[in-house]
C-alpha positions in Angstrom: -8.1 24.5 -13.0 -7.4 21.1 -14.8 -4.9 19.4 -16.3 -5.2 20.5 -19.9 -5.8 23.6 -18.9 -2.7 23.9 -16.8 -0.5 21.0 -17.9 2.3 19.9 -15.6 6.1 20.9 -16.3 7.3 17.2 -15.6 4.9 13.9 -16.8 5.7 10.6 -16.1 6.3 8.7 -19.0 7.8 5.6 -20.5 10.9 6.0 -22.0 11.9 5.1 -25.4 14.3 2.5 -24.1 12.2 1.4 -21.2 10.6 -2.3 -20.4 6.6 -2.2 -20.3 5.4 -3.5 -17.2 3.0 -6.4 -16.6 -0.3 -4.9 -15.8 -0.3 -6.3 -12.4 2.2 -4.5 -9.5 2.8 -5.3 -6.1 3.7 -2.3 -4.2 5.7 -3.5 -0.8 6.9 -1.1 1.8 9.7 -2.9 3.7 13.0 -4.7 2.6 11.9 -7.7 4.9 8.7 -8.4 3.2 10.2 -7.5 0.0 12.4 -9.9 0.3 10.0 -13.0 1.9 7.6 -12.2 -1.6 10.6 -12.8 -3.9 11.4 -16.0 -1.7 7.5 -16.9 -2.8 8.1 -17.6 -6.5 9.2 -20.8 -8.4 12.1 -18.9 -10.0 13.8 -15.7 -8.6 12.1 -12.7 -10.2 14.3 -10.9 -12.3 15.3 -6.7 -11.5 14.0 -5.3 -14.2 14.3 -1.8 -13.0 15.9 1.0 -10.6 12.8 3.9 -9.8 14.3 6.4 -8.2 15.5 4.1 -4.8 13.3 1.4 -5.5 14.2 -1.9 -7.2 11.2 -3.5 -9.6 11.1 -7.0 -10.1 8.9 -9.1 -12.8 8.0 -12.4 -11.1 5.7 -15.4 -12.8 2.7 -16.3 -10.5 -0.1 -19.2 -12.1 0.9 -18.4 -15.8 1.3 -14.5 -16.0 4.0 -11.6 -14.9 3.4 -9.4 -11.9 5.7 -6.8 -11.1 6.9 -6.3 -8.0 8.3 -3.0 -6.4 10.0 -2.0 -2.8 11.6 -1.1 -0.7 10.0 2.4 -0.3 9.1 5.0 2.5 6.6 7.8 3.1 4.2 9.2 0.2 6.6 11.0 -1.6 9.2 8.4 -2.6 5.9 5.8 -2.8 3.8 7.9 -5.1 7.3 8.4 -7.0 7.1 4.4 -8.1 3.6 4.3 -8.4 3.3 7.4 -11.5 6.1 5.8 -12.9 5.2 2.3 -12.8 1.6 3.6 -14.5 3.7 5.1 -17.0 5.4 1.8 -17.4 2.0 0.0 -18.0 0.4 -1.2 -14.6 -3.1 -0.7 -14.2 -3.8 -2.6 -10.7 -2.1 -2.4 -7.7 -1.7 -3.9 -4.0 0.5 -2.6 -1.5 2.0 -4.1 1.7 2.7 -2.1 5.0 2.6 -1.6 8.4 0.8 0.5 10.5 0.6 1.6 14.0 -2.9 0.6 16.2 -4.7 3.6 17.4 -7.4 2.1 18.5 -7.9 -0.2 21.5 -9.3 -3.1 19.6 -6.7 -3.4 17.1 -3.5 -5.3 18.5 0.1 -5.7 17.4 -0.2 -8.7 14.5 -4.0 -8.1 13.3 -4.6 -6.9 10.0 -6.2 -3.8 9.0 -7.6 -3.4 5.2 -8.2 0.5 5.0 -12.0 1.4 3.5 -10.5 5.1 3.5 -7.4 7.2 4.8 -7.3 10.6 6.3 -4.6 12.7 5.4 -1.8 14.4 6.9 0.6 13.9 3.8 1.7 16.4 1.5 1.7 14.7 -1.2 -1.9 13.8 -2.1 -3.2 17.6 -1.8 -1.4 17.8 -4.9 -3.9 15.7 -6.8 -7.5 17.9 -6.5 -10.7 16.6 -6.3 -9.4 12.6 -6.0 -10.9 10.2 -3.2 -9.2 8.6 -0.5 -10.7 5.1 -1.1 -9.8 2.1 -2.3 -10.5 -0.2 -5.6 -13.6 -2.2 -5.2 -12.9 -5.4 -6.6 -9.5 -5.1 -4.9 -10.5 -4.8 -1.3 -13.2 -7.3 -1.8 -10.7 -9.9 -3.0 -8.2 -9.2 -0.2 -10.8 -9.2 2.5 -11.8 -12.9 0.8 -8.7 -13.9 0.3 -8.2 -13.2 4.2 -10.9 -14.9 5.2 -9.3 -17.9 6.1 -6.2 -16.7 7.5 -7.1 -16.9 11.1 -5.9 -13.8 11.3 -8.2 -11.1 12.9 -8.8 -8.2 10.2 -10.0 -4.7 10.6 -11.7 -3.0 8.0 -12.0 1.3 8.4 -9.9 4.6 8.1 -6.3 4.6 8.4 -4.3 8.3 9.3 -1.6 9.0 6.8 1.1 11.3 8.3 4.5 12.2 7.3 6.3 12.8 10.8 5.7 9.8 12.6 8.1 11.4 15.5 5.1 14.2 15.8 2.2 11.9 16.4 1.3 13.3 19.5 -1.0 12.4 22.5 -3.7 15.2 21.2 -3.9 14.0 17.5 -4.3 9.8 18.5 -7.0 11.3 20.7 -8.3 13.4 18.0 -8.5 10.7 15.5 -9.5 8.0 18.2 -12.2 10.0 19.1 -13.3 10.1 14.9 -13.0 5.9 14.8 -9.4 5.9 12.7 -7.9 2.6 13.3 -4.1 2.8 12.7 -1.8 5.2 11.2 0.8 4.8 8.6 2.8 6.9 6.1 1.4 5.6 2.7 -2.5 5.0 2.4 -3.6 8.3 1.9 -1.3 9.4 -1.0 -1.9 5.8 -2.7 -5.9 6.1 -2.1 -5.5 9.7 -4.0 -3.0 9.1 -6.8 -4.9 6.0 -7.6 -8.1 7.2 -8.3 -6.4 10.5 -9.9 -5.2 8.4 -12.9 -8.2 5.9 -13.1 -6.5 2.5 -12.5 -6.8 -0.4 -9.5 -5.4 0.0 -5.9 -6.1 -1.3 -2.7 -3.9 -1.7 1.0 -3.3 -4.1 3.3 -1.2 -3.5 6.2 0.2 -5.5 9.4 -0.2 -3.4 12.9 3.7 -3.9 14.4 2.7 -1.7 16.5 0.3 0.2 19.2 0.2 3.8 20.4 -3.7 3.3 21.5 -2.9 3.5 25.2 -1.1 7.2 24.5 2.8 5.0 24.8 4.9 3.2 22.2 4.7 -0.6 22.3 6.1 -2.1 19.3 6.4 -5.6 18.0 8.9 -5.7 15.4 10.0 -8.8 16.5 6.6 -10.2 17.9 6.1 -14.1 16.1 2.6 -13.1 15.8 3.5 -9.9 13.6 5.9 -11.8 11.5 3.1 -15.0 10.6 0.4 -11.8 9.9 2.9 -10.8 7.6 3.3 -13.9 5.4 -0.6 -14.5 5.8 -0.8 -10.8 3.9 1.7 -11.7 1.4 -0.3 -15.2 0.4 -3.2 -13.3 0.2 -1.6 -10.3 -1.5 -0.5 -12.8 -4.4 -3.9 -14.6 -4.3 -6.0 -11.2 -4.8 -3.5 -9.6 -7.3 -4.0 -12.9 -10.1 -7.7 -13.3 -9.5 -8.5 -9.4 -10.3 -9.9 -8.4 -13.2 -10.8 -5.3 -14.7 -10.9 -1.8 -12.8 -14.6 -1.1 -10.4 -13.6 2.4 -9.4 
């Protein structure tokens, strides 16, 4: 059944009192990299407002306004910000995470740029009939913009779970076994939403850490996983000014 035909009780919508958003968002995952992109702009960007837990910011980057949202966690809370933030005007979007290598060939500090998501969310089923991919233009300009990092970057599926403490042995065999490169707790539910209401969105997250080899090794506080990160966020910035309009 669609929308019109069985309208939603709640819509997200721009209050009377609200601020527009600049067309361009910035979608960033963790308080750490949240807090190295605001230390990226000639002038502080200014709080502009309070989504649910998230603080948004509207930053000036080569002449225009971007704004940029975080902290946030899991696809619930995320897809929270992003509805809103539509509502509030943005139209293109680039988020920042990490992710967790499930494949042998990805290692802590490369870069995966997901070309899809499979998901084990609960949030996207929620949306029917919308894609788990990626804006064309968007990926495209991150995987250029990346080019030069001298960073090695992965391009494939990401898995999308909720319960990271019930990613067991069986299901990073499972998905191993199907190519997945890393898993996360965003992609999937950002890939849907997205496409669901017609505007710009691609991902771009750090591996911090591996479960390929059926163990936990992290690398929170690896030096390679912390210069990936600022790569991403140059790049993030880069891609997000030079897009133009939407290539679903």
């Amino acid at each position: 059944m669609d929308a019109e035909n069985n309208p939603c009780v709640i819509d997200p919508r721009k209050g009377r009192r609200e601020q527009s958003l600049p067309p361009n968002g910035v979608l960033v995952f963790s308080p750490q990299d949240l807090a190295s992109f605001a230390a990226g702009f000639a002038r502080p960007p200014v709080r502009t407002h309070k989504l649910y837990l998230t603080d948004v910011y509207t930053a000036e980057l080569d002449g225009g306004a971007i704004a940029l949202a975080g902290p946030m966690l899991g696809a619930p809370q995320t897809i929270l910000v992003l509805e809103k933030m539509i509502a509030l005007g943005a139209k293109r979007f680039i988020a920042l995470g990490w992710c967790g290598a499930i494949n042998a060939e990805v290692k802590i500090a490369d870069i995966v740029l997901p070309t899809g998501a499979v998901s084990e969310e609960g949030t996207s089923t929620h949306y029917p009939g919308a894609q788990c991919l990626p804006s064309k233009d968007l990926f495209l300009s991150l995987r250029s913009s990346l080019a030069s990092s001298g960073k090695t970057v992965h391009e494939g599926a990401v898995w999308t779970t909720d319960a990271p403490f019930r990613e067991t042995c069986e299901k990073v065999k499972s998905f191993q076994a199907q190519g997945v490169l890393s898993v996360d707790m965003e992609t999937s539910a950002l890939f849907s939403v997205a496409r669901f209401r017609g505007v710009d969105l691609a991902v771009a997250l750090v591996v911090s850490d591996d479960l390929s080899g059926l163990r936990w090794v992290h690398g929170f506080r690896d030096a390679g996983f912390k210069e990936s990160r600022q790569k991403v966020i140059q790049a993030v910035l880069t891609s997000i000014c030079q897009a133009s309009g939407p290539l679903l």
